[in-house]
Gaussian input, Z-matrix of N, CA and C with variables (Angstrom, degrees):
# hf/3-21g

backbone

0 1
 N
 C     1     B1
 C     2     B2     1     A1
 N     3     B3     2     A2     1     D1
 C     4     B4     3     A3     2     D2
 C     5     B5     4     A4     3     D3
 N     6     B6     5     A5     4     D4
 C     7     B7     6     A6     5     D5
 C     8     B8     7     A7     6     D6
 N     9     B9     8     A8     7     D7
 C    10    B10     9     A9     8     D8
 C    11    B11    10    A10     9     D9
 N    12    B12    11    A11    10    D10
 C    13    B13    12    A12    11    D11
 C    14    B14    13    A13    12    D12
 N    15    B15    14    A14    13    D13
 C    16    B16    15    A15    14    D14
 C    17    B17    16    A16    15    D15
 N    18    B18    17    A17    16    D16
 C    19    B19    18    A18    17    D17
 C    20    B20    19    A19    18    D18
 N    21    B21    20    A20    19    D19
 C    22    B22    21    A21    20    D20
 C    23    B23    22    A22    21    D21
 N    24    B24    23    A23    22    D22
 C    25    B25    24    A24    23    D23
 C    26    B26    25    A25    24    D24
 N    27    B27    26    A26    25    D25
 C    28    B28    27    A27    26    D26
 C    29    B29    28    A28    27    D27
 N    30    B30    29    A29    28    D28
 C    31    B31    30    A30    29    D29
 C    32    B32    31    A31    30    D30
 N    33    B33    32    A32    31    D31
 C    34    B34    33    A33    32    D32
 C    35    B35    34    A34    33    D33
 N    36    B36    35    A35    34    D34
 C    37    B37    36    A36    35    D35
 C    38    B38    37    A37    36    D36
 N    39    B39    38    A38    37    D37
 C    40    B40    39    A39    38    D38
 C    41    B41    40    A40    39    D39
 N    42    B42    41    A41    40    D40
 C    43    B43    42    A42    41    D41
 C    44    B44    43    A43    42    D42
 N    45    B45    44    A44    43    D43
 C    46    B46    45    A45    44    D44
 C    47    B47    46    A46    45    D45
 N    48    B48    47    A47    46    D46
 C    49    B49    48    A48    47    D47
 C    50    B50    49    A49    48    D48
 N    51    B51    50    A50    49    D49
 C    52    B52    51    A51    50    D50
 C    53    B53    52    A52    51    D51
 N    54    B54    53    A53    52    D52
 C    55    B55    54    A54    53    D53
 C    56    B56    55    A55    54    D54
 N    57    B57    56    A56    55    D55
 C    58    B58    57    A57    56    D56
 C    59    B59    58    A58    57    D57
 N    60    B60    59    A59    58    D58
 C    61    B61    60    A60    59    D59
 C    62    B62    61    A61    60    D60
 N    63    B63    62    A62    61    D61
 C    64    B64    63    A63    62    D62
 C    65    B65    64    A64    63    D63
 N    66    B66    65    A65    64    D64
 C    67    B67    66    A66    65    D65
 C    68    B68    67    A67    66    D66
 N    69    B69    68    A68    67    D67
 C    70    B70    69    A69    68    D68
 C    71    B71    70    A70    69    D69
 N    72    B72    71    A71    70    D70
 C    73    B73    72    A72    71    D71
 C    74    B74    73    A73    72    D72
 N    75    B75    74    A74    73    D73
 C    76    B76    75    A75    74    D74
 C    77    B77    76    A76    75    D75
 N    78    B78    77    A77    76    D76
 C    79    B79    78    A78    77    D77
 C    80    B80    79    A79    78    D78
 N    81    B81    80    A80    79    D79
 C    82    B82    81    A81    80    D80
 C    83    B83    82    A82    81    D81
 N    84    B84    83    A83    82    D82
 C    85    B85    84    A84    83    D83
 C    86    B86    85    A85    84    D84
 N    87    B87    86    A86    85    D85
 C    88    B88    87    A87    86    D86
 C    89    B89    88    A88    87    D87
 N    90    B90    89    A89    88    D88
 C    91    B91    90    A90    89    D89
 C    92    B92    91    A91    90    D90
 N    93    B93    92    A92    91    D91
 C    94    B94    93    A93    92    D92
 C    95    B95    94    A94    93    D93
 N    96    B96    95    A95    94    D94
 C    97    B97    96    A96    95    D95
 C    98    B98    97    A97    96    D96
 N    99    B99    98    A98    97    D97
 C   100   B100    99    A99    98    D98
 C   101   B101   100   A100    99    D99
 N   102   B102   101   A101   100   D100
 C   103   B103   102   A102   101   D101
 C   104   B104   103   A103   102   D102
 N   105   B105   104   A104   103   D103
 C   106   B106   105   A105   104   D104
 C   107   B107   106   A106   105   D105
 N   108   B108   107   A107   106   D106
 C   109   B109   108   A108   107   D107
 C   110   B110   109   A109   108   D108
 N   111   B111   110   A110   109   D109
 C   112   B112   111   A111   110   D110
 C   113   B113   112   A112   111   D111
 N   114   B114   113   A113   112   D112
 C   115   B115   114   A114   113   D113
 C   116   B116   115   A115   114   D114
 N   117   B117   116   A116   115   D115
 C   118   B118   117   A117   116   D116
 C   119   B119   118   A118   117   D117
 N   120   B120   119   A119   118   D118
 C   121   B121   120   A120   119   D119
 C   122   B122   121   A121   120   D120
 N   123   B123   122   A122   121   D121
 C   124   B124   123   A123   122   D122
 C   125   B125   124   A124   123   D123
 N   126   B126   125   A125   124   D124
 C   127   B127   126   A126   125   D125
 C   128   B128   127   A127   126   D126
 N   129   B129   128   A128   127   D127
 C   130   B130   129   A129   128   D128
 C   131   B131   130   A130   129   D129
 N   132   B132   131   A131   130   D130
 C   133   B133   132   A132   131   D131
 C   134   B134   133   A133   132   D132
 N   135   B135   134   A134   133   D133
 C   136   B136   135   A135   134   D134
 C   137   B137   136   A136   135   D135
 N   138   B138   137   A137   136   D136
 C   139   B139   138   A138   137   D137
 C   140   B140   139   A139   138   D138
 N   141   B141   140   A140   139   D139
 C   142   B142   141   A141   140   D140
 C   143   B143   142   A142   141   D141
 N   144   B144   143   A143   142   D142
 C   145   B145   144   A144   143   D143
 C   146   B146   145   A145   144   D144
 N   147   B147   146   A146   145   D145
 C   148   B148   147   A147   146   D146
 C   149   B149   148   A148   147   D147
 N   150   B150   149   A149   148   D148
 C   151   B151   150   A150   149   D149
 C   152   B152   151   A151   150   D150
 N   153   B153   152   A152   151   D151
 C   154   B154   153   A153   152   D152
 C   155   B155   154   A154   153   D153
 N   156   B156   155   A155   154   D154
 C   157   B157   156   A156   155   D155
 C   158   B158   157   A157   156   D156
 N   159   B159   158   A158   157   D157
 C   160   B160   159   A159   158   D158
 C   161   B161   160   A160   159   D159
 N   162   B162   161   A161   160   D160
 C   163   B163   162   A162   161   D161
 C   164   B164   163   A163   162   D162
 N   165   B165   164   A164   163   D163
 C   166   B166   165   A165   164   D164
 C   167   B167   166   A166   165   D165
 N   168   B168   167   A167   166   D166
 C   169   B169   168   A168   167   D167
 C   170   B170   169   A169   168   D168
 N   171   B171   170   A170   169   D169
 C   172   B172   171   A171   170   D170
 C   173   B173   172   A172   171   D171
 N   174   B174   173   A173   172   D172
 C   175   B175   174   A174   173   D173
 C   176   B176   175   A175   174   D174
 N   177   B177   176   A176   175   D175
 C   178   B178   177   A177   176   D176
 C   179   B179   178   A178   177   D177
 N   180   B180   179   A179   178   D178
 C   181   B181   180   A180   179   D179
 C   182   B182   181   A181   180   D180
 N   183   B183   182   A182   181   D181
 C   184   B184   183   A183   182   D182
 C   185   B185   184   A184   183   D183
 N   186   B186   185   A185   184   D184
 C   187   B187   186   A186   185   D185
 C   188   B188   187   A187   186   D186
 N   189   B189   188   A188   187   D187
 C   190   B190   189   A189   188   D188
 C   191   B191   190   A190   189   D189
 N   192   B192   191   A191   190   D190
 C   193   B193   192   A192   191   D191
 C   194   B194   193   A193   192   D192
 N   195   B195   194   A194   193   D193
 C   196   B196   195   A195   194   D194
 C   197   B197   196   A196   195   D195
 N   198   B198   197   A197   196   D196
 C   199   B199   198   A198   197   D197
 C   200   B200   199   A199   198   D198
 N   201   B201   200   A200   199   D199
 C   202   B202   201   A201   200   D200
 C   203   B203   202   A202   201   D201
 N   204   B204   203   A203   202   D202
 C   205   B205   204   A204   203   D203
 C   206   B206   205   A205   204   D204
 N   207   B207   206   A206   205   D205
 C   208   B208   207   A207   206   D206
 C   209   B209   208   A208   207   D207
 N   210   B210   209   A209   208   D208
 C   211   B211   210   A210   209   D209
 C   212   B212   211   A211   210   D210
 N   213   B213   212   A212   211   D211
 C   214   B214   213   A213   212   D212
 C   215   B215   214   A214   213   D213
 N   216   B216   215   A215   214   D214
 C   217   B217   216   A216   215   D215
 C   218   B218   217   A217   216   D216
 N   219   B219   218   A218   217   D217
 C   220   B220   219   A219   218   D218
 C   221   B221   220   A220   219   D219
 N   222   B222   221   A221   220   D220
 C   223   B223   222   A222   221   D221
 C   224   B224   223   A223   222   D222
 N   225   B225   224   A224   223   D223
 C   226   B226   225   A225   224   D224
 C   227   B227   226   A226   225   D225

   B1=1.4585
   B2=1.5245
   B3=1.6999
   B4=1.4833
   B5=1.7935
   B6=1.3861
   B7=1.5910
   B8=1.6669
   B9=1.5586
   B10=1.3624
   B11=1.6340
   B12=1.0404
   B13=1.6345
   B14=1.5516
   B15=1.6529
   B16=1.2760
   B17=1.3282
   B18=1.6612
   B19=1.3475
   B20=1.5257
   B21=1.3021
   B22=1.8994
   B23=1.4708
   B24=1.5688
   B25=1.3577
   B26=1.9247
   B27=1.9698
   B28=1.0771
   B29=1.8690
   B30=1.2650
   B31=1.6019
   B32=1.5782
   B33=1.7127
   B34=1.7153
   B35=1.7353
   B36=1.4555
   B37=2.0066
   B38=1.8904
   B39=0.8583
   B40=1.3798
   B41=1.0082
   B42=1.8473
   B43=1.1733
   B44=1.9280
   B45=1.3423
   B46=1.4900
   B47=1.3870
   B48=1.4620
   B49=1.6465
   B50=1.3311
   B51=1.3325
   B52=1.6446
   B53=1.2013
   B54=1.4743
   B55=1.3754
   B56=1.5031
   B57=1.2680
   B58=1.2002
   B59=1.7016
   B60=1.8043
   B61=0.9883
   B62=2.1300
   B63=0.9385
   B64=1.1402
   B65=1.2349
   B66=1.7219
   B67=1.7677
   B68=1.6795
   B69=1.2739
   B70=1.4416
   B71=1.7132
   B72=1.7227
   B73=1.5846
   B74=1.8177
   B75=1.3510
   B76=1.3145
   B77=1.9190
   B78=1.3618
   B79=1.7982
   B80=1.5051
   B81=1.4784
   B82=1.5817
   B83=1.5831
   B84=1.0252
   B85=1.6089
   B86=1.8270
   B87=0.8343
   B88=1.2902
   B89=1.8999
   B90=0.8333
   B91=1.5948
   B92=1.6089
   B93=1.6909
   B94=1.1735
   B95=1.6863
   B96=1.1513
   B97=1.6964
   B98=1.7424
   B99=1.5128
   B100=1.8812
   B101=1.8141
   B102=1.3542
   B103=2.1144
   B104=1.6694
   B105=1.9116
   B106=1.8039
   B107=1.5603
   B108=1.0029
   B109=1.6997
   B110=1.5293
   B111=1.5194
   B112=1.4691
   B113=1.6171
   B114=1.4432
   B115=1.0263
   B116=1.8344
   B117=0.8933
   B118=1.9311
   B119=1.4779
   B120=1.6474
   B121=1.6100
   B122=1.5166
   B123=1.9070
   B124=1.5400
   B125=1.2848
   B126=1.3598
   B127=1.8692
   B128=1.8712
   B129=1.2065
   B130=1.5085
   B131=1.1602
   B132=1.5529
   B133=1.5579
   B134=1.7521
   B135=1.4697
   B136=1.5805
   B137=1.7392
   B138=1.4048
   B139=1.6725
   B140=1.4684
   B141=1.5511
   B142=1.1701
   B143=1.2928
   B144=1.5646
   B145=1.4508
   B146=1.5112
   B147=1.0911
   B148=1.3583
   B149=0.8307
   B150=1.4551
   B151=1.6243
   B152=1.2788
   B153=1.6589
   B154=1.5930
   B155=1.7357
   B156=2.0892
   B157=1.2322
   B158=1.4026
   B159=1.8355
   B160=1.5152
   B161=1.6743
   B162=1.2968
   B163=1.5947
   B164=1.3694
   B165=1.6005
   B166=1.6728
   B167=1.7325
   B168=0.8643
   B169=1.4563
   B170=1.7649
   B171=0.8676
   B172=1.7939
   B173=1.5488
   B174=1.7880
   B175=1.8337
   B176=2.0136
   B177=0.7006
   B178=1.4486
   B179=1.9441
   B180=1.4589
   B181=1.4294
   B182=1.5604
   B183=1.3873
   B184=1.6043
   B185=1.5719
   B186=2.1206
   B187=1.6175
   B188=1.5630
   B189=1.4387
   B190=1.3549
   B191=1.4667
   B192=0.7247
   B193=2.1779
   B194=1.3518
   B195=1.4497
   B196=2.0115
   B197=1.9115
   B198=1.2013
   B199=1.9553
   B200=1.6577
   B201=0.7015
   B202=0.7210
   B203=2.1682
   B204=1.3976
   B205=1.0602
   B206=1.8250
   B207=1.5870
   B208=0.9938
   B209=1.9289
   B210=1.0075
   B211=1.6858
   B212=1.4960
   B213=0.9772
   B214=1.4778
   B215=1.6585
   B216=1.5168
   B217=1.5608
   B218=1.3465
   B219=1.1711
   B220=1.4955
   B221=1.4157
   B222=1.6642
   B223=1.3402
   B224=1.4249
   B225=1.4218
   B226=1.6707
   B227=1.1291
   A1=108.56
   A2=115.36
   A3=110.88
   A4=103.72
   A5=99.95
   A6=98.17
   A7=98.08
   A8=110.46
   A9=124.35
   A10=97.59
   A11=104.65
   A12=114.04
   A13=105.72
   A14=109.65
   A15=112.73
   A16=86.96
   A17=109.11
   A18=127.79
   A19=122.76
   A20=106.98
   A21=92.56
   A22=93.25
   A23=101.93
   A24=127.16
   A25=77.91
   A26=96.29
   A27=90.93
   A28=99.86
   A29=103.39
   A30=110.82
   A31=109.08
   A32=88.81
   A33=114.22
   A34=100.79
   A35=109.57
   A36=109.52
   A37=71.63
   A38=148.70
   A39=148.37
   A40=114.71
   A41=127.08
   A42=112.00
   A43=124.06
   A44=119.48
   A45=133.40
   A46=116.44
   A47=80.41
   A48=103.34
   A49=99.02
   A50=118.99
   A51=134.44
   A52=125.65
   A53=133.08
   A54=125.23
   A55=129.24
   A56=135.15
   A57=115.24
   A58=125.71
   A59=133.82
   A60=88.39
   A61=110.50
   A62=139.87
   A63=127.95
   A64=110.07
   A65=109.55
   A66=119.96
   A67=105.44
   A68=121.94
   A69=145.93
   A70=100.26
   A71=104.98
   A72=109.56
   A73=115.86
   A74=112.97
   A75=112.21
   A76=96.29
   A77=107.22
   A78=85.45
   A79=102.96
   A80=130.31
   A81=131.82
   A82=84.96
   A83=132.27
   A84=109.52
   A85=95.33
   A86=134.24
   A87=170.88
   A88=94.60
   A89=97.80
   A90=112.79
   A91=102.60
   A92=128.02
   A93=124.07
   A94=94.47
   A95=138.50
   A96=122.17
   A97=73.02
   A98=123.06
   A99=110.48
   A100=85.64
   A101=131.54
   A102=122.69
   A103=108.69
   A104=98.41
   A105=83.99
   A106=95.90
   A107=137.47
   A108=149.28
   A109=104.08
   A110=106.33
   A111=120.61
   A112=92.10
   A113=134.68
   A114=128.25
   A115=87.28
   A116=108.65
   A117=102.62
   A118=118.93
   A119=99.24
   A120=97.07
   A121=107.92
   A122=115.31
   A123=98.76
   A124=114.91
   A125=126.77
   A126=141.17
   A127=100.64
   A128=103.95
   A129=102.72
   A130=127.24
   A131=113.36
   A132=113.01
   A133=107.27
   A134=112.82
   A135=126.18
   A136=90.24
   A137=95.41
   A138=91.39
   A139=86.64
   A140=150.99
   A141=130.24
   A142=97.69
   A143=163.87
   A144=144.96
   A145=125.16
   A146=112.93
   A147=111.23
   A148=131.52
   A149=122.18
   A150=145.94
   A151=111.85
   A152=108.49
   A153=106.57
   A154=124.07
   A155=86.29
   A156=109.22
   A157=111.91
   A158=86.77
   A159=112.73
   A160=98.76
   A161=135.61
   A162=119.53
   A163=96.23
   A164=131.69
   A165=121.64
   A166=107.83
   A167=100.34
   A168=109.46
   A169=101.33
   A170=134.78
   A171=130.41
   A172=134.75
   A173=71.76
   A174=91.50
   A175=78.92
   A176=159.13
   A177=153.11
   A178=106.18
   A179=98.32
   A180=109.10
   A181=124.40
   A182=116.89
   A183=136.53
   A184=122.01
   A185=88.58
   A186=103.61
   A187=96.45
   A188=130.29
   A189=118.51
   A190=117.30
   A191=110.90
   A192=108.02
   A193=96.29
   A194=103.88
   A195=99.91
   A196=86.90
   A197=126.24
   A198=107.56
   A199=133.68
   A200=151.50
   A201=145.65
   A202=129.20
   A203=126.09
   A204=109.57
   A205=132.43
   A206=92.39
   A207=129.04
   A208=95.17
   A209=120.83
   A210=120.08
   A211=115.45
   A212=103.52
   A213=114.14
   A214=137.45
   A215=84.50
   A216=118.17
   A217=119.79
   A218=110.05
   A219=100.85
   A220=101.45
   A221=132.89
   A222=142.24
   A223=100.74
   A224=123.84
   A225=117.06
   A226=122.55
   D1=136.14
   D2=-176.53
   D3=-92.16
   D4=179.71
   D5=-179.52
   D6=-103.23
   D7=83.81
   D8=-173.88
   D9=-94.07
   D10=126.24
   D11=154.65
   D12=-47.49
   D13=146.16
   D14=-173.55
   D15=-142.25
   D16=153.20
   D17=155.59
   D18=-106.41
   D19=145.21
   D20=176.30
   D21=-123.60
   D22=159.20
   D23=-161.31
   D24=-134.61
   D25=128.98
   D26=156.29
   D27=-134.36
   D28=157.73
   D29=173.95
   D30=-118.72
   D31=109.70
   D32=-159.29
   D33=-66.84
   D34=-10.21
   D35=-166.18
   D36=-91.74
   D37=-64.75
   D38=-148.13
   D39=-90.93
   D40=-32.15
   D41=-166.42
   D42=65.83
   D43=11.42
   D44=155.85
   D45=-94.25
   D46=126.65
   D47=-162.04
   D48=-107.19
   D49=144.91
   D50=-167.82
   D51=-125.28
   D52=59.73
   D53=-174.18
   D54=-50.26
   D55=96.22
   D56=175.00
   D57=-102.01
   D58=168.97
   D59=173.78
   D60=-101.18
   D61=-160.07
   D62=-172.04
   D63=-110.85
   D64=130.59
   D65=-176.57
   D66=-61.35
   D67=139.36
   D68=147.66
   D69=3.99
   D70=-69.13
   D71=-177.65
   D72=-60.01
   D73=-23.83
   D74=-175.45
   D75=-87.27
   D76=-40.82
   D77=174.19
   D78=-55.48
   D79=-65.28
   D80=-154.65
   D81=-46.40
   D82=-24.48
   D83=-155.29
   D84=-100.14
   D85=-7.16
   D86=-139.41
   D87=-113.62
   D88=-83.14
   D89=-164.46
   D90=-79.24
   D91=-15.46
   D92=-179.61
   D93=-102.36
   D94=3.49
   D95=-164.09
   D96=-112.27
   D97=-32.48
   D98=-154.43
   D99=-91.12
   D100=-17.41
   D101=162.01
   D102=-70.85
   D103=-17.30
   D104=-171.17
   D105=-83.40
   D106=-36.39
   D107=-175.49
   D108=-53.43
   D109=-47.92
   D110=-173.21
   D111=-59.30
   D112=-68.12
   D113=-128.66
   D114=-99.81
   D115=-21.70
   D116=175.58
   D117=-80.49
   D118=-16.89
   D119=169.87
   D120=-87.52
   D121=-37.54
   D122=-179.99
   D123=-62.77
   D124=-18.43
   D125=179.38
   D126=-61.98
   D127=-56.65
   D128=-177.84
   D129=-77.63
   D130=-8.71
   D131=173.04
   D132=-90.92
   D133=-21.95
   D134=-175.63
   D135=-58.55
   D136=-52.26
   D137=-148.59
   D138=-77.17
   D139=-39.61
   D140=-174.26
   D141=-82.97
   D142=53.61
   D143=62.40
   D144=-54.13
   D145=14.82
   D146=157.82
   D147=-103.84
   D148=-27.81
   D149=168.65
   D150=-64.20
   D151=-34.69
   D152=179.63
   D153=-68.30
   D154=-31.79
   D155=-163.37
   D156=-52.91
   D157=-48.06
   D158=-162.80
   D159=-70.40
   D160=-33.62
   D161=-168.43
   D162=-92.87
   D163=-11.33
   D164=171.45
   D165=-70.00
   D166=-22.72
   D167=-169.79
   D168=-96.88
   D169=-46.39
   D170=136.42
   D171=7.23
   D172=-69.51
   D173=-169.18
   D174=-92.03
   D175=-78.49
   D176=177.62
   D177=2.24
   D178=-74.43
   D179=169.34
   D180=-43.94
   D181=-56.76
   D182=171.18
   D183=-39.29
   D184=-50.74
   D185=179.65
   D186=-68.15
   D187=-62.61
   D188=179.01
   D189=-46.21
   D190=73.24
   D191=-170.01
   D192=158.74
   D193=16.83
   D194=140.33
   D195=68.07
   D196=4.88
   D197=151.74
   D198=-65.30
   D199=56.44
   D200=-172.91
   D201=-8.19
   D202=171.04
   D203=-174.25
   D204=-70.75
   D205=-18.83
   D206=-158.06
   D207=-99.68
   D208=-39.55
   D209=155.35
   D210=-53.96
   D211=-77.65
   D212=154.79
   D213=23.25
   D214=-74.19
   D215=171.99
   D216=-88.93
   D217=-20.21
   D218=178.39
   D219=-110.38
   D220=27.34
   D221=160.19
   D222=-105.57
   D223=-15.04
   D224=173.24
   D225=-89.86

């Protein structure tokens, strides 16, 4: 026996449960939806260090222009 990914099918009017193991196309689809997750979470963490980047660099500019910290914050 291989170490195949399996799906179960259950039928909730019956309560028969269906182990199967999973075709080739259901891994590829499998392993390409868990690279799309990968690459939309490294996308959303890029852009929320950029957002941070971009308002540290803000209040950087603001403080040079004589605002104080306390201006600052109540302009964010």
């Amino acid at each position: 026996m291989t170490d195949r990914p399996i799906k179960l099918e259950v039928n909730c009017e019956t309560g028969e449960e269906i182990v199967t193991p999973l075709t080739d196309e259901e891994i590829q689809e499998l392993v390409a939806a868990d690279a799309a997750r990968k690459a939309q979470k490294i996308a959303a963490e890029a852009e929320a260090q950029a957002k941070a980047e971009a308002k540290a660099s803000a209040a950087a500019k603001l403080a040079a222009l004589g605002l104080t910290a306390d201006e600052i914050a109540a302009l964010s």
